[in-house]
C-alpha positions in Angstrom: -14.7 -7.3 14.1 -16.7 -4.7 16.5 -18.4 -1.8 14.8 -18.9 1.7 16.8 -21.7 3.5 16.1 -24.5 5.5 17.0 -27.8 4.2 15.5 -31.8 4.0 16.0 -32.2 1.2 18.9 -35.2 0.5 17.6 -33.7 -1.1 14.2 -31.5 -3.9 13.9 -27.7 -3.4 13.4 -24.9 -5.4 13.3 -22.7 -4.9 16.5 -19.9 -7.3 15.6 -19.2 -10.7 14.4 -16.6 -13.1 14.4 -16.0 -17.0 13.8 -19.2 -19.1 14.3 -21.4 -15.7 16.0 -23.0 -12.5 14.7 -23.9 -9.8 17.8 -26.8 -7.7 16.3 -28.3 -5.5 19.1 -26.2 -6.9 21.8 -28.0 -10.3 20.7 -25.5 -13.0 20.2 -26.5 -15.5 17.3 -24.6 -18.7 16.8 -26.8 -20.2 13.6 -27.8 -18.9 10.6 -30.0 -15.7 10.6 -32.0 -12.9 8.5 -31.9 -9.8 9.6 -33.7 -6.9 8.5 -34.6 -3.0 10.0 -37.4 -4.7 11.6 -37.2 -8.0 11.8 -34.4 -10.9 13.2 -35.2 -14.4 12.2 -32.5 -17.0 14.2 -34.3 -19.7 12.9 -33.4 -19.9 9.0 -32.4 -23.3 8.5 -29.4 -23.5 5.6 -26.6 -23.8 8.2 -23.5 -24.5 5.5 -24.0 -23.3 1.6 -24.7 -26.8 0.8 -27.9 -26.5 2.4 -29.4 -23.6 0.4 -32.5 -24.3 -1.4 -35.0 -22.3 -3.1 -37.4 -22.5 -0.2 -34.7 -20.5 1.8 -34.9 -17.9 -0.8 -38.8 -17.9 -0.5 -38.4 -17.2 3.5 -36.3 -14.7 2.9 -38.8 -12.6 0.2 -41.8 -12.7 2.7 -40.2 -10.4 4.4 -40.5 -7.8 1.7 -36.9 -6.5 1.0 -35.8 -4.5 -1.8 -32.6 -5.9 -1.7 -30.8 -8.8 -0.5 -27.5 -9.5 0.8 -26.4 -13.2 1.0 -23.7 -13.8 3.3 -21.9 -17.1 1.9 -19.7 -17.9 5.3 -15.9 -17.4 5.3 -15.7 -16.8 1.6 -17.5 -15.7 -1.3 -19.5 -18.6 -3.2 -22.2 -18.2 -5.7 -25.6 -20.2 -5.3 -27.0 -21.8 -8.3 -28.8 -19.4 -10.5 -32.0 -21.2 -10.2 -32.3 -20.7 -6.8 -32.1 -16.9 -7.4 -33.9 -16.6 -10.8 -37.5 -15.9 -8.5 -35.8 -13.2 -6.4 -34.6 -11.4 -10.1 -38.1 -12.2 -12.0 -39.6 -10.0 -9.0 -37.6 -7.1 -9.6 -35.5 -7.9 -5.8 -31.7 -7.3 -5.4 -29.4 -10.3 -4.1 -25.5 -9.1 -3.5 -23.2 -12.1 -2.4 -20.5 -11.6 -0.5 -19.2 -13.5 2.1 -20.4 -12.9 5.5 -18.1 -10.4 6.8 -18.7 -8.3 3.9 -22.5 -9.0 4.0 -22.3 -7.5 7.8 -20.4 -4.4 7.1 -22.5 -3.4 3.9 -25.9 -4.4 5.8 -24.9 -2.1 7.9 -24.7 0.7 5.7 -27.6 0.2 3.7 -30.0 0.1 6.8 -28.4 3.4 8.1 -30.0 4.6 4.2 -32.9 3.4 5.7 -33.5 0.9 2.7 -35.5 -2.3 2.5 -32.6 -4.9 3.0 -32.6 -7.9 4.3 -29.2 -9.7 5.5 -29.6 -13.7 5.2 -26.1 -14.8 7.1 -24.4 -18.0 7.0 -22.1 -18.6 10.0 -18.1 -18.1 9.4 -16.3 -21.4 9.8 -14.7 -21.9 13.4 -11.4 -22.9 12.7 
């Protein structure tokens, strides 16, 4: 899907994404990201659900967001809650969605110029 809209270049957005890639800022990203406002990590390691572990979660809240949306690939799957019990004791946010979902609504909650933070897993290549 490709999204049309005019934002602040200086802030990350979501251009499009599709099977196996995210384009935020023109930037294509084939692996699991973060992305925040300010901030684009392309180096978060959880590449399939399986992967996530709390120390994912804990990469994600140095980055300070307010709320978190986790992008769980081509569907929607929910993580164990004790991987997320840290991120609700702290008073932080987690949505989960799957990715395409997780895109659109990062989207909208920068634009509110919001403390979000985006942590995408890949859609499956079919």
């Amino acid at each position: 899907m490709h999204f049309s809209l005019d934002t602040d270049i200086s802030k990350h957005f979501i251009k499009s994404y599709g099977p196996g890639w995210i384009n935020v800022n023109e930037q294509q990203i084939r692996r699991s990201v973060i992305v925040t406002p300010d901030q684009l990590v392309t180096d978060w390691p959880p590449q399939t659900f399986a992967d996530l572990g709390e120390e994912h979660f804990a990469a994600i809240m140095a980055l300070a967001p307010e709320v978190i949306l986790l992008g769980t690939g081509d569907r929607q799957r929910f993580p164990q809650p004790k991987l997320t019990q840290a991120l609700l004791t702290q008073g932080v946010g987690i949505e989960i969605m799957d990715t395409a979902a997780a895109c659109r609504t990062y989207n909208v909650i920068m634009l509110e110029d919001r403390r979000v933070a985006a942590a995408l897993l890949m859609i499956e290549t079919d």
